[in-house]
Backbone as CSV, one residue per row, in Angstrom:
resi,resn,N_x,N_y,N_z,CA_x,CA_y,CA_z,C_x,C_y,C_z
1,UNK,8.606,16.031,18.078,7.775,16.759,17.110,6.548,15.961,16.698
2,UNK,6.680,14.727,16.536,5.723,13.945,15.912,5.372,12.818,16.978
3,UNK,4.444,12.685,17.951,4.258,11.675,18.960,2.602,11.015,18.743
4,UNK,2.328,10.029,19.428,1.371,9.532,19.670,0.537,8.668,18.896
5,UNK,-0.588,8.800,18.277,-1.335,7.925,17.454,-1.742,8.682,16.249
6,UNK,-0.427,8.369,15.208,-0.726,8.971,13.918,-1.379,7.414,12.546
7,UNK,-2.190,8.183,12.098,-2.789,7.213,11.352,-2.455,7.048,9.544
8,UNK,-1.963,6.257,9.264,-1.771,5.767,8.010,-2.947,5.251,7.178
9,UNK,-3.240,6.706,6.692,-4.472,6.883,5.848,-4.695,5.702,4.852
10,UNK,-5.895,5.249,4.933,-5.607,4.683,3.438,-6.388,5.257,2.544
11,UNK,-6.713,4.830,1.224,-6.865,6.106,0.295,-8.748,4.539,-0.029
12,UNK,-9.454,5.378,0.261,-10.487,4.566,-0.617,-11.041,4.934,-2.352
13,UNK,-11.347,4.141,-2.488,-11.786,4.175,-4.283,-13.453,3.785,-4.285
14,UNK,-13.759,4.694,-5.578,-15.467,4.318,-5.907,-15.308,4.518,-7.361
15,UNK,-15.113,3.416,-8.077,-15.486,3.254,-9.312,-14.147,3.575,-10.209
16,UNK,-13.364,3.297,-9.537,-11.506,3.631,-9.904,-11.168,5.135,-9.837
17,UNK,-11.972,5.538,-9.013,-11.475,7.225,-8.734,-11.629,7.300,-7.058
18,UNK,-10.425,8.101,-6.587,-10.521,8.630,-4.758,-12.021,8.800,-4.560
19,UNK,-12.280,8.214,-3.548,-13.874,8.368,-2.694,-13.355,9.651,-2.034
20,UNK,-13.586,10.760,-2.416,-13.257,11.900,-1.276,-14.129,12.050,0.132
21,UNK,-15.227,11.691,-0.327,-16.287,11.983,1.019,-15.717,10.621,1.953
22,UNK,-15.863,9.638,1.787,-15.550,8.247,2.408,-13.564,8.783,2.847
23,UNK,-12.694,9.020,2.167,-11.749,9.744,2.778,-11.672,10.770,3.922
24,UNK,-12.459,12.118,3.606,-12.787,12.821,4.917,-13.728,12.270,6.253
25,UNK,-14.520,11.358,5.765,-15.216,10.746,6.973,-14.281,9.760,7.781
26,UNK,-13.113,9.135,6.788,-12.165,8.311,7.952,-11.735,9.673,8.835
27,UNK,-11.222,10.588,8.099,-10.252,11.589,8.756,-11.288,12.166,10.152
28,UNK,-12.420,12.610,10.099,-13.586,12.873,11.020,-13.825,11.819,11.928
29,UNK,-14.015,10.950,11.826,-14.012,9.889,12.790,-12.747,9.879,13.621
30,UNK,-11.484,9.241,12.641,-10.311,9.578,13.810,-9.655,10.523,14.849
31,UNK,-10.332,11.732,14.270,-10.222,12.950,15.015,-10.615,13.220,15.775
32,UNK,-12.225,12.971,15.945,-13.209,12.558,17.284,-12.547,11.671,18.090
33,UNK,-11.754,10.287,17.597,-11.608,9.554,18.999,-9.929,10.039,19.111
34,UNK,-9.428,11.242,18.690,-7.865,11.973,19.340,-6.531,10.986,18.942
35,UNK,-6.778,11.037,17.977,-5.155,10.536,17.747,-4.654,11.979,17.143
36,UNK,-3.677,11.977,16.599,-2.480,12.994,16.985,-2.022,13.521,15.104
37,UNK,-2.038,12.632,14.469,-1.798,13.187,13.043,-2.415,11.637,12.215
38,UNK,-1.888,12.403,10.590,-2.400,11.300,9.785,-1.002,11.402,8.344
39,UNK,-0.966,10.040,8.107,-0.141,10.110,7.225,-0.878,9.513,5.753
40,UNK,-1.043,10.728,4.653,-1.986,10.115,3.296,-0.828,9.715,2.550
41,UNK,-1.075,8.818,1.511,0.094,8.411,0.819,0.875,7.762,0.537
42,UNK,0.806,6.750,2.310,1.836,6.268,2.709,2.067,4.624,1.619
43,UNK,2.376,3.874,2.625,2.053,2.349,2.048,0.793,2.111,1.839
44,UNK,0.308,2.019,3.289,-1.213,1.913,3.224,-2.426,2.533,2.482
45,UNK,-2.140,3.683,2.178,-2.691,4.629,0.844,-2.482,4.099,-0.419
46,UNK,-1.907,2.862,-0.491,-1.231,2.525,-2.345,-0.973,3.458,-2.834
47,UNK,0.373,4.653,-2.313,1.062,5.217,-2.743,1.164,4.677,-4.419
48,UNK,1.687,3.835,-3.999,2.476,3.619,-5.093,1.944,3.200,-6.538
49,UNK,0.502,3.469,-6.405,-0.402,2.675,-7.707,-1.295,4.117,-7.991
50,UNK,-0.906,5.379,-7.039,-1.977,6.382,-7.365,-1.012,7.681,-9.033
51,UNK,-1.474,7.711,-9.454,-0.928,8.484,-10.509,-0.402,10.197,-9.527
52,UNK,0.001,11.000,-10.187,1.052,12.053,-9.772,-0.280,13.084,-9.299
53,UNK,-1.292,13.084,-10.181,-2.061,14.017,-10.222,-3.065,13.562,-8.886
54,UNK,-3.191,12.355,-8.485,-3.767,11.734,-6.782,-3.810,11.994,-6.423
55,UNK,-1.815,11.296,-6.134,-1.129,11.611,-5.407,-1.264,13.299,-4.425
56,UNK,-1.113,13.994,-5.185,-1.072,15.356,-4.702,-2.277,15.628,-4.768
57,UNK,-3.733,15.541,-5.059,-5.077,15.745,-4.653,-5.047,15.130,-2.938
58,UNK,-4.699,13.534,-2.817,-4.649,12.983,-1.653,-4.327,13.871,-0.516
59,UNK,-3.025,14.275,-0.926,-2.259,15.099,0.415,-3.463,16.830,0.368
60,UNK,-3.271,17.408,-0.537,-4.337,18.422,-0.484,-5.393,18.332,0.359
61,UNK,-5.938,17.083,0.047,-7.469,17.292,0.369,-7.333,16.346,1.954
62,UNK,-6.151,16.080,2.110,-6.064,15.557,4.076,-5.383,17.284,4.484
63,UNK,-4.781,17.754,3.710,-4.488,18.934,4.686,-5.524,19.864,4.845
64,UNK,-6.555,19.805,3.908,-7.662,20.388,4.201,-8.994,20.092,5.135
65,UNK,-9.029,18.867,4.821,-9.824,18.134,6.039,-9.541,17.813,6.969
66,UNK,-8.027,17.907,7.616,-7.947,18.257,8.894,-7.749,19.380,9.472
67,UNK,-7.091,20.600,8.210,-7.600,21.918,9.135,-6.859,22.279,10.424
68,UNK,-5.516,21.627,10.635,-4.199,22.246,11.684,-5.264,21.629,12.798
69,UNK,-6.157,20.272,12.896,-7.051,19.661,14.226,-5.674,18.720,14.850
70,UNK,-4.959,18.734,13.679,-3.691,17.559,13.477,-2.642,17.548,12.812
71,UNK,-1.812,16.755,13.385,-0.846,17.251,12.372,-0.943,16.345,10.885
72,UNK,-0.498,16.622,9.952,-0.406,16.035,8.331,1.138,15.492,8.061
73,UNK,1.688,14.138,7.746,2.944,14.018,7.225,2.597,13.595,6.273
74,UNK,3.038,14.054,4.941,2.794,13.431,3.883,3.487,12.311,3.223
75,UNK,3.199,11.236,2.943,4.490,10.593,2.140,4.720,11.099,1.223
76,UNK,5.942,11.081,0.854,6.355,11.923,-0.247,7.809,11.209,-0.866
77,UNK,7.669,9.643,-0.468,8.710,9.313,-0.693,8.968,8.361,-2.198
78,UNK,10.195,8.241,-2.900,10.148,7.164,-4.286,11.757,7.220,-4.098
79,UNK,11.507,6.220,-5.288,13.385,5.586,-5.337,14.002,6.343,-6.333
80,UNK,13.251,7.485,-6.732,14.205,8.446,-7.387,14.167,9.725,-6.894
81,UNK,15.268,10.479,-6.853,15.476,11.297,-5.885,14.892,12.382,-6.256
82,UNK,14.867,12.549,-7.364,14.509,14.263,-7.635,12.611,14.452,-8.014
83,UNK,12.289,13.070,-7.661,10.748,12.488,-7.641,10.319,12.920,-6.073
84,UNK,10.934,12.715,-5.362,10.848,12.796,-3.730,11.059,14.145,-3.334
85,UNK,11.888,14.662,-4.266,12.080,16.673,-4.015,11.237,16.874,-4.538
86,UNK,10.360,16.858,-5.918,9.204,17.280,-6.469,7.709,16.673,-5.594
87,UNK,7.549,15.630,-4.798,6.550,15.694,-3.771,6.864,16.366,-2.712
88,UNK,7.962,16.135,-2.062,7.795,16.892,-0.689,8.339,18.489,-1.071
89,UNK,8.357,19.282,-1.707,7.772,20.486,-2.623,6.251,20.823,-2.244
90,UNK,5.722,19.663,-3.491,4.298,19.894,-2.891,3.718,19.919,-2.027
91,UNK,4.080,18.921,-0.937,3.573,18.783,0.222,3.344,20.233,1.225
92,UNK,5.086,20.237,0.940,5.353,21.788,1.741,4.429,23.098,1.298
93,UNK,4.391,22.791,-0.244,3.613,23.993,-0.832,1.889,23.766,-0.208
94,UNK,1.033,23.093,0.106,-0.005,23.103,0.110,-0.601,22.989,1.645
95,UNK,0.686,23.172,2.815,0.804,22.936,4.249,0.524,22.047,5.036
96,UNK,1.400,20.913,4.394,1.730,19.808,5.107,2.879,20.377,6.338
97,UNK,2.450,19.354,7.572,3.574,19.644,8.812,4.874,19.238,8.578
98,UNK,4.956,18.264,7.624,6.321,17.233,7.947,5.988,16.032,6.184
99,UNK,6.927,15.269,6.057,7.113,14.380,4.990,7.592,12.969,5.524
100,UNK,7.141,12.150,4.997,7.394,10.604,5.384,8.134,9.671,3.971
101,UNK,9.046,10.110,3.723,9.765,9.380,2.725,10.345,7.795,2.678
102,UNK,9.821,6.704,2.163,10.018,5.293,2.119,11.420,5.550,1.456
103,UNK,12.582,4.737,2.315,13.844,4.085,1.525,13.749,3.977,0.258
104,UNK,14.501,3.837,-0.676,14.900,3.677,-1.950,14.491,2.540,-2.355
105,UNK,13.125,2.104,-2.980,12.911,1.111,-2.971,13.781,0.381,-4.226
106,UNK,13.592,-1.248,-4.770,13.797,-1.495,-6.166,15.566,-1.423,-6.039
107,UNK,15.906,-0.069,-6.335,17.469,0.064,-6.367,18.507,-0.481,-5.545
108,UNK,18.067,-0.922,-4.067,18.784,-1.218,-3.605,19.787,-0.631,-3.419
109,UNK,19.932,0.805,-2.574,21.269,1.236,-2.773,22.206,1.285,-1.325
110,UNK,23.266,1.373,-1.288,23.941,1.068,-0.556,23.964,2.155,1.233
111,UNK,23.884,1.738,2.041,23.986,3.402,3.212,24.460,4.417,2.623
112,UNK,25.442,4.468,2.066,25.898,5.731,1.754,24.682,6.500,0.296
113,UNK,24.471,5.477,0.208,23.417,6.160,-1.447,22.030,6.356,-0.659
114,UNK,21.744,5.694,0.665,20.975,6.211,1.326,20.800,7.373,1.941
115,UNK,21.870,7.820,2.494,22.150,8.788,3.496,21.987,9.879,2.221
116,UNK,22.883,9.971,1.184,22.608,11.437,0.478,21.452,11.084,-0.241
117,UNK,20.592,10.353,-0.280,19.110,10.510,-0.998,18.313,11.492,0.086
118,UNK,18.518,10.948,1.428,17.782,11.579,2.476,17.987,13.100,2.241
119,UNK,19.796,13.003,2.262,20.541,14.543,2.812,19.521,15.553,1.349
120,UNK,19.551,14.833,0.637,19.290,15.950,-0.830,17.725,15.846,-0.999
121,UNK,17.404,15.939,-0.327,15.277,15.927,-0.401,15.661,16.867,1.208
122,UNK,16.257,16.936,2.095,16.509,17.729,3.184,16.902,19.085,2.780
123,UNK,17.494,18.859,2.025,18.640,20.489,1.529,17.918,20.902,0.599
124,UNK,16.929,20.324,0.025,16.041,21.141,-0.762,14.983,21.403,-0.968
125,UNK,14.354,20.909,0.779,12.783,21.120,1.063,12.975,21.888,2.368
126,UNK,12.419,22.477,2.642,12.656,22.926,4.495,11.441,22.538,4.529
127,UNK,11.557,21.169,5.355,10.116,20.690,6.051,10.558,19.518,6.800
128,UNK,10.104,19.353,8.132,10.294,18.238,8.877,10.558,16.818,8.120
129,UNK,11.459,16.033,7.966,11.247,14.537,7.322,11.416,13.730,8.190
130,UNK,10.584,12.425,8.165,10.546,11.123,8.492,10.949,10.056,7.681
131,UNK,12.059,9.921,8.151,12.314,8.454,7.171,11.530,7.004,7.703
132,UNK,11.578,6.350,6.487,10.707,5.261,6.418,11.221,3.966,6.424
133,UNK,11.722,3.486,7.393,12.760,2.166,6.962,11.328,0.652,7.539
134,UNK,11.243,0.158,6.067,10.629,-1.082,6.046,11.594,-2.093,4.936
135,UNK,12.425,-2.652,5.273,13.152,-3.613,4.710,12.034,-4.539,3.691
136,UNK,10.974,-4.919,4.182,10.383,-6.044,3.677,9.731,-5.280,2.432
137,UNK,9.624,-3.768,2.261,9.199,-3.372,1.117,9.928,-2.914,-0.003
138,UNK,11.256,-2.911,0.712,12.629,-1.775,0.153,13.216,-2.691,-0.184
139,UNK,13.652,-3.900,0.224,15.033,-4.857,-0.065,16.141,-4.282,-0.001
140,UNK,16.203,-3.246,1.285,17.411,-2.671,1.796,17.485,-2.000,3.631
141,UNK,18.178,-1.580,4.420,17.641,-1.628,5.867,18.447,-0.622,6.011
142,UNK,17.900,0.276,6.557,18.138,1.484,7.104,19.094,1.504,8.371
143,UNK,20.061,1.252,8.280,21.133,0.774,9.846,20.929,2.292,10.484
144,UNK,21.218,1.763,11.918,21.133,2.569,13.311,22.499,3.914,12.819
145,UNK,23.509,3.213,12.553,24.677,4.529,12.196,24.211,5.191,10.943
146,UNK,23.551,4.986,10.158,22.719,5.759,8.914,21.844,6.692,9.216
147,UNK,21.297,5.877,10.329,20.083,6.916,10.945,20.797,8.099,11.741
148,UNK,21.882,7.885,12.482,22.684,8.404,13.205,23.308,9.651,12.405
149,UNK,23.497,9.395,11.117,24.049,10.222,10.712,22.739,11.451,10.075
150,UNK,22.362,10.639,9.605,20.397,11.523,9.125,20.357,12.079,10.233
151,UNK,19.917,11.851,11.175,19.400,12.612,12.911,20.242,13.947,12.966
152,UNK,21.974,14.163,12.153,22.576,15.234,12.294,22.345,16.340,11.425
153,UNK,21.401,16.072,10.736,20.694,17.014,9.281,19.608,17.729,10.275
154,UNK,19.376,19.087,10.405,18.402,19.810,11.126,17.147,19.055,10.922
155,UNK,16.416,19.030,9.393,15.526,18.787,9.587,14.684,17.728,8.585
156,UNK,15.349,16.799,9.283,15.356,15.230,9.375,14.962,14.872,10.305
157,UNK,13.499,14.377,11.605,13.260,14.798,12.929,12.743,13.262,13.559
158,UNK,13.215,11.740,12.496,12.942,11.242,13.115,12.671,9.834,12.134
159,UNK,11.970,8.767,12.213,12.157,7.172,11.421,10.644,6.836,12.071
160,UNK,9.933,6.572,11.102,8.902,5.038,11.115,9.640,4.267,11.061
161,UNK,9.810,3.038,12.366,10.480,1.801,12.084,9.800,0.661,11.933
162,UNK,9.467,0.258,10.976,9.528,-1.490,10.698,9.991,-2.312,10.171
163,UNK,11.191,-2.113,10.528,12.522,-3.407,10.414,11.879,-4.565,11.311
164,UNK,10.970,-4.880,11.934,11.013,-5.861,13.321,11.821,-6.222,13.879
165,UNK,12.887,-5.828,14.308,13.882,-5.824,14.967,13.874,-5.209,16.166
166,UNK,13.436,-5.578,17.406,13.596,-4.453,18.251,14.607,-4.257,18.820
167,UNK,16.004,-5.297,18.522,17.484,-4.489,19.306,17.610,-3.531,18.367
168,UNK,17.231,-3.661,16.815,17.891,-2.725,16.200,17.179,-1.437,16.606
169,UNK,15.693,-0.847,17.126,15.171,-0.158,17.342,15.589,0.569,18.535
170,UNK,16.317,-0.288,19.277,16.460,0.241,20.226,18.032,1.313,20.547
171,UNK,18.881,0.279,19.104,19.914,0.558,18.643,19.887,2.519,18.462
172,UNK,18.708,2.680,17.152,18.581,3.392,16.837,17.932,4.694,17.933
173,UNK,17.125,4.021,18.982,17.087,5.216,20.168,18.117,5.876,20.794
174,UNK,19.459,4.816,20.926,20.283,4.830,21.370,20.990,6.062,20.923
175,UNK,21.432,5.606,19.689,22.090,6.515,18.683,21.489,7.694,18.457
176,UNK,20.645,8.069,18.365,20.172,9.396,17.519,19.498,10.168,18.985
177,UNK,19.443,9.527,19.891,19.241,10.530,21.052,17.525,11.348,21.289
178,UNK,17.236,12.369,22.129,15.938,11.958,23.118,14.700,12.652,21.836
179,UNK,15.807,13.706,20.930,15.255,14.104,20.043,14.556,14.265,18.454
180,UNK,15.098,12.955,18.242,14.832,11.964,17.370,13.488,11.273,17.988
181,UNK,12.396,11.303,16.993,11.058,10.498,16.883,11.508,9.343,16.224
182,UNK,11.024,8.195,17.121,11.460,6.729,16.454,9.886,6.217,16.957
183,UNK,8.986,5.986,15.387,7.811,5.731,15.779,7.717,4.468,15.152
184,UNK,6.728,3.598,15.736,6.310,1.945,15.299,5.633,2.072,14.194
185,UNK,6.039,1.579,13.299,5.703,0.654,11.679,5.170,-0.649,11.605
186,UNK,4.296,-1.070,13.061,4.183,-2.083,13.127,3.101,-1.845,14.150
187,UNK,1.932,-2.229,14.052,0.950,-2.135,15.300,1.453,-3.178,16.188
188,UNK,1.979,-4.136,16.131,1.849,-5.219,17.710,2.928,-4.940,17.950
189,UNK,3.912,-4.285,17.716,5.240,-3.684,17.967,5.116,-1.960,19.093
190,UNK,3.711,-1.496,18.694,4.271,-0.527,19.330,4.250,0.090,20.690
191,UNK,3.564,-0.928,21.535,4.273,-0.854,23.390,5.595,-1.485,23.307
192,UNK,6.025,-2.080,22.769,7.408,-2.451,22.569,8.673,-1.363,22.843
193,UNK,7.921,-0.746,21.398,8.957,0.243,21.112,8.830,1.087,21.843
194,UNK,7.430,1.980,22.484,7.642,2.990,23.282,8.199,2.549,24.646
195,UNK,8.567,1.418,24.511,9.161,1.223,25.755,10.652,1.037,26.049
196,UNK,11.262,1.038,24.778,12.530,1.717,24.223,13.056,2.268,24.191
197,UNK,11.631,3.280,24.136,12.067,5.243,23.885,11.595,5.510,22.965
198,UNK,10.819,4.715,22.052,9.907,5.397,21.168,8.326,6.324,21.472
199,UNK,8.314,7.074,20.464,7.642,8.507,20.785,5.594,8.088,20.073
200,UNK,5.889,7.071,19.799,4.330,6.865,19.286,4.407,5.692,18.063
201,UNK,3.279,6.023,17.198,3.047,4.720,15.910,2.633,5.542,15.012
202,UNK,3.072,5.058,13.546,1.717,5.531,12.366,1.318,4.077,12.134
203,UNK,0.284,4.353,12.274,-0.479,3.356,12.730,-1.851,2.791,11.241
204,UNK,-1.362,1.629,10.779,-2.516,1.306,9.859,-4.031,0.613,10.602
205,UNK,-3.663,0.137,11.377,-4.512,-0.396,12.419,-5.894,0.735,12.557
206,UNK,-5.233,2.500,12.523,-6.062,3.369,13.606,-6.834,3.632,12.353
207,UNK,-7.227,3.526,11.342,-8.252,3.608,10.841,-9.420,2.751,10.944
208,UNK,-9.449,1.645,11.597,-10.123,0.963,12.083,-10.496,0.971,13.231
209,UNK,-9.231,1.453,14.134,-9.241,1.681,15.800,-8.953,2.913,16.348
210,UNK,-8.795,3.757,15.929,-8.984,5.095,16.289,-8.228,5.497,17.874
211,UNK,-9.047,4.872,18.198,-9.509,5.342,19.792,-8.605,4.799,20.357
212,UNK,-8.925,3.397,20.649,-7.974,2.293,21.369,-6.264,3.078,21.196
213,UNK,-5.887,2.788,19.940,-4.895,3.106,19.889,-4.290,4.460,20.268
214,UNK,-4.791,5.632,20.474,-4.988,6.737,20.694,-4.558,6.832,22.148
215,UNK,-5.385,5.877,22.634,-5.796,5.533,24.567,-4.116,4.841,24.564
216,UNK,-3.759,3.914,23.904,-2.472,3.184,24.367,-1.563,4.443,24.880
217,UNK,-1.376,5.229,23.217,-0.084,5.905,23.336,-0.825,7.043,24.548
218,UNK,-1.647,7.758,25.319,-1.945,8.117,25.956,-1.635,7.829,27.183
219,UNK,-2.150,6.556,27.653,-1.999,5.636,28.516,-0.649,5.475,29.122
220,UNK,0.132,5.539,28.189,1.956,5.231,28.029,2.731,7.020,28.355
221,UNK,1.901,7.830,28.072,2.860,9.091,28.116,2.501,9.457,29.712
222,UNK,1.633,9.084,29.957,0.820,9.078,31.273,1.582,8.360,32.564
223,UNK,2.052,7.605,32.084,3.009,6.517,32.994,1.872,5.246,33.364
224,UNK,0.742,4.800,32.968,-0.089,3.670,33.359,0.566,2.921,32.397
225,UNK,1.590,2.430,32.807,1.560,1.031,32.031,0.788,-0.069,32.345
226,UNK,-0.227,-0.664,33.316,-1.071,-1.844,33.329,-1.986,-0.998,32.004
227,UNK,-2.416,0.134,32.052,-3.127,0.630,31.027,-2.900,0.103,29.609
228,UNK,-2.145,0.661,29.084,-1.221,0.430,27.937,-1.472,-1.203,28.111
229,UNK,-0.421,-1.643,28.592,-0.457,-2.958,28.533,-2.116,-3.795,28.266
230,UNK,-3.057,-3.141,28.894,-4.577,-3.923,28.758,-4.630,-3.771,27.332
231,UNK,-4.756,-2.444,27.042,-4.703,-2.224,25.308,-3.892,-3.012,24.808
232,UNK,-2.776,-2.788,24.509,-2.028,-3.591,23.775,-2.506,-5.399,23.514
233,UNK,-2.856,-5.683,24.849,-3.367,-6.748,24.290,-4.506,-7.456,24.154
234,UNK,-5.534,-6.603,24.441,-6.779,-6.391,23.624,-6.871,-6.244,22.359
235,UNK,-5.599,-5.493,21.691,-5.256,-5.015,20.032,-5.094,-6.256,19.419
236,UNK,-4.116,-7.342,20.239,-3.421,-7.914,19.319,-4.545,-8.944,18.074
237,UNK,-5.239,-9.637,19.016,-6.197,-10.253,18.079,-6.435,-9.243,16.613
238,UNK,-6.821,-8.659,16.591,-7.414,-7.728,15.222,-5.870,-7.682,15.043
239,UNK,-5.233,-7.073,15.669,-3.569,-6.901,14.473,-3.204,-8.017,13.735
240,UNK,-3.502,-9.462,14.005,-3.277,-10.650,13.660,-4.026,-10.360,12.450
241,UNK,-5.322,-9.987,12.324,-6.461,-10.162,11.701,-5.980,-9.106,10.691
242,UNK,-4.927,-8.327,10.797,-5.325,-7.337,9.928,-4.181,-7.530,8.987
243,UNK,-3.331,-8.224,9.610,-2.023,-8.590,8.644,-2.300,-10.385,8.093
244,UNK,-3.433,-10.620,7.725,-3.443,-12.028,7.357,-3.397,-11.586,5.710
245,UNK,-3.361,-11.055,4.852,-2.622,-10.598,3.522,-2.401,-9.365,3.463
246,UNK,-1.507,-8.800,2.588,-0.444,-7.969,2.759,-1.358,-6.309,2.483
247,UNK,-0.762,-5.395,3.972,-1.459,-4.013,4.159,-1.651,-3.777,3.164
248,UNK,-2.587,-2.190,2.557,-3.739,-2.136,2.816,-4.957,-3.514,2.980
249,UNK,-4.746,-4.207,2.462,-6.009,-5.354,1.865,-7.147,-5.699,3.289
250,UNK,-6.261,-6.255,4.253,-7.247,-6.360,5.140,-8.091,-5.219,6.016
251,UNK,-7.299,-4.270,6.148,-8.050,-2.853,6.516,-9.015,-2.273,5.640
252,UNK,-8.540,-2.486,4.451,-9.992,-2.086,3.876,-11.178,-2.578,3.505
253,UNK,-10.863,-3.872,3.875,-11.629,-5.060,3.979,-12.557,-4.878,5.242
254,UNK,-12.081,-4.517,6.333,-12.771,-4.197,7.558,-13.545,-2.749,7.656
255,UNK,-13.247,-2.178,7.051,-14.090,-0.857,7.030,-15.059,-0.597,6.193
256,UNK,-15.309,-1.740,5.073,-15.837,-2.036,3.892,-16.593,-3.104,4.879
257,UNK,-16.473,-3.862,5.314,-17.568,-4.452,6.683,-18.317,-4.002,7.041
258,UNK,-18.233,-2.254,7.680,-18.400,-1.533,8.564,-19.126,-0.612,7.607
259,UNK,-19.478,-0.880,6.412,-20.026,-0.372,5.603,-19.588,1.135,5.217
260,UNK,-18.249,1.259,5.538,-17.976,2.584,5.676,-17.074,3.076,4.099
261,UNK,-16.742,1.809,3.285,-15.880,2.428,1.874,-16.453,1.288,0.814
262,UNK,-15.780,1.200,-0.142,-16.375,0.290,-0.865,-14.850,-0.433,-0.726
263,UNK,-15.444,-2.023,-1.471,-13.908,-3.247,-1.216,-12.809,-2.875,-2.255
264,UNK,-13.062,-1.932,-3.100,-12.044,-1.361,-4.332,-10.292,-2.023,-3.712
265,UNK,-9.855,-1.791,-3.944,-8.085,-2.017,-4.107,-7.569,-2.065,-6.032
266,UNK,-6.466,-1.367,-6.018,-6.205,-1.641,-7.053,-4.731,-2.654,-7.343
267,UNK,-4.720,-3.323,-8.634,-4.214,-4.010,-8.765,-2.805,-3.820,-8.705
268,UNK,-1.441,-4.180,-8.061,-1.578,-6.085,-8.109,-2.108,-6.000,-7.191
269,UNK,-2.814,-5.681,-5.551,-3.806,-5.668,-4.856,-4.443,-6.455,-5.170
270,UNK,-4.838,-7.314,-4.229,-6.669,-8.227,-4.593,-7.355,-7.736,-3.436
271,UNK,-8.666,-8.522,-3.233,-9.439,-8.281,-2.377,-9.193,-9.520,-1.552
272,UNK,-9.766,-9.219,-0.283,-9.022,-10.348,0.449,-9.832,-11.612,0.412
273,UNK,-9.019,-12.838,0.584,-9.835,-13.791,-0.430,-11.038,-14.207,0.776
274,UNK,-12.065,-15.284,0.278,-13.406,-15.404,1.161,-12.702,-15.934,2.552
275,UNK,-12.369,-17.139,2.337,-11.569,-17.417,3.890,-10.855,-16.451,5.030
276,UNK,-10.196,-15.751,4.782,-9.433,-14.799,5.175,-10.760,-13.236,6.022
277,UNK,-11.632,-13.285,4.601,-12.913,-12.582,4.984,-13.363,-13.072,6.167
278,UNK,-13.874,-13.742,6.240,-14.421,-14.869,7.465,-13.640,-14.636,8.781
279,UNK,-12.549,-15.312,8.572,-11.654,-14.686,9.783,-11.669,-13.275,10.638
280,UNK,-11.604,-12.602,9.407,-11.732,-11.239,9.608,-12.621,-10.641,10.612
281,UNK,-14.210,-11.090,9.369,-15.442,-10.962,10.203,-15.578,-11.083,11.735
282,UNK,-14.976,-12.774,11.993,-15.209,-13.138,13.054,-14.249,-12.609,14.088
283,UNK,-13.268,-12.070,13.806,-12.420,-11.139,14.964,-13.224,-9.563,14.847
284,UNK,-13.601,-9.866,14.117,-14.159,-8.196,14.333,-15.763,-8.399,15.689
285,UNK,-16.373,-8.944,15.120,-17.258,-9.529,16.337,-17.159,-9.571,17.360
286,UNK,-15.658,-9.993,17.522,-15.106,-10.666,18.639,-15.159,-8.918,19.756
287,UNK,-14.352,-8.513,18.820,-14.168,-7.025,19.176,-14.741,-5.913,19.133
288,UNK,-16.001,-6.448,18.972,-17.084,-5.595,18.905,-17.299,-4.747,17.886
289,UNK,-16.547,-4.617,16.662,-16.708,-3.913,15.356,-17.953,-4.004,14.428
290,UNK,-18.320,-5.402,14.944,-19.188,-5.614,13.864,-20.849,-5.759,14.812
């Protein structure tokens, strides 16, 4: 259902309010170079710092500016449950394709308190879900038999994985079978994974790279793997570059280069510090961005 080069929107700011125009122009650009959907909301969006009333402008105004060119998953995910039925509600209400719900963050709850958080945002939304297993944000891990059991819920259709684990990824191909979307949560991870059996990336990277990344998962459904493979590691430099402090920061740091948003982040967010800038710069050069 969900394949290829989906992009993990990030949300820009002008003056502590959504840049909407600088938002639809990422979405226009990525669309021109063909990636496949976009996810607003997500991590990379600072979900988690946008107030309720954004929040749901965010997803609105990506389902409108892409206009069915693509598909839309919204995040719609929090560590309280009946918070996660009241977004992916909205989502559904305003015609989003699908929902991208992050693990239970904070609470820490156990598989089984996992599995019916999923089951009960399922049973009371009819809309495609993606679960979101990132341990390093959750302080909890989404196991392969958890997923296994999620995959048996109709419409539950699949996992962003970035556990970095790739036996466990592969675990989880294993288990949940050809129809289950198991997409990379990790840009230098994801020829990896599609080589697993994973179905594509949401990708924080493709707001910066659009194309490239677009061309990988292309490249890969195609059967050129020397293809893929050239990409992939042509990418890696900038993926290095883009995780030198913690997502969003350096991506918006690079597009704010590119003169394309302003350096906004909100707090605890910083801006990325001058050194790190530098670096940045100079891989972007490297790669012709700048």
């Amino acid at each position: 259902m969900f394949r290829g080069a989906i992009v993990a929107l990030i949300t820009p700011f002008r003056e502590g309010r959504l840049d909407e125009k600088a938002f639809c122009d990422v979405i226009e650009r990525c669309l021109a170079d063909g990636v496949s959907g976009f996810v607003p909301c997500g991590s990379t969006g600072e979900s988690a710092t946008l107030s309720h009333a954004e929040h749901k402008r965010v997803v609105e105004l990506a389902v409108e500016a892409v206009n069915r060119r693509a598909k839309v998953i919204a995040g719609t995910g929090s560590n309280a449950t009946a918070e996660a039925i009241e977004l992916t509600r909205h989502a559904r209400s305003v015609g989003a394709d699908g929902a991208l719900l992050i693990s239970p963050y904070y609470n820490k709850p156990t598989q089984e308190g996992i599995f019916l958080h999923y089951e009960a945002v399922a049973r009371a939304v009819d809309l495609p879900i993606l679960v979101y297993n990132i341990p390093g944000r959750t302080a909890s891990n989404v196991l392969p038999r958890t997923l296994a059991r999620l995959a048996g819920i109709e419409n539950i259709v699949g996992v962003k994985e970035a556990c970095g684990n790739l036996q466990q990824i592969a675990e989880v191909v294993r288990l949940c079978g050809p129809d289950f979307d198991v997409l990379s949560g990790d840009d230098p991870l994801t020829l990896p994974i599609l080589a697993v059996g994973g179905s594509g990336v949401i990708s924080a990277a493709a707001n910066l790279l659009p194309g490239e990344i677009a061309e990988l998962c292309r490249a890969w459904d195609a059967g050129d793997l020397k293809r893929a493979q050239t990409i992939h590691a042509r990418l890696l430099p900038m993926c290095d570059a883009l995780a030198l402090e913690t997502n969003p920061i350096p991506v918006k740091a690079a597009l704010h280069l590119q003169g394309r948003i302003t350096d906004e982040i909100r707090l605890p967010l910083t801006k990325l510090t001058v050194a790190n800038l530098e670096k940045l710069r100079l891989t972007m050069k490297d790669h012709g961005l700048l």
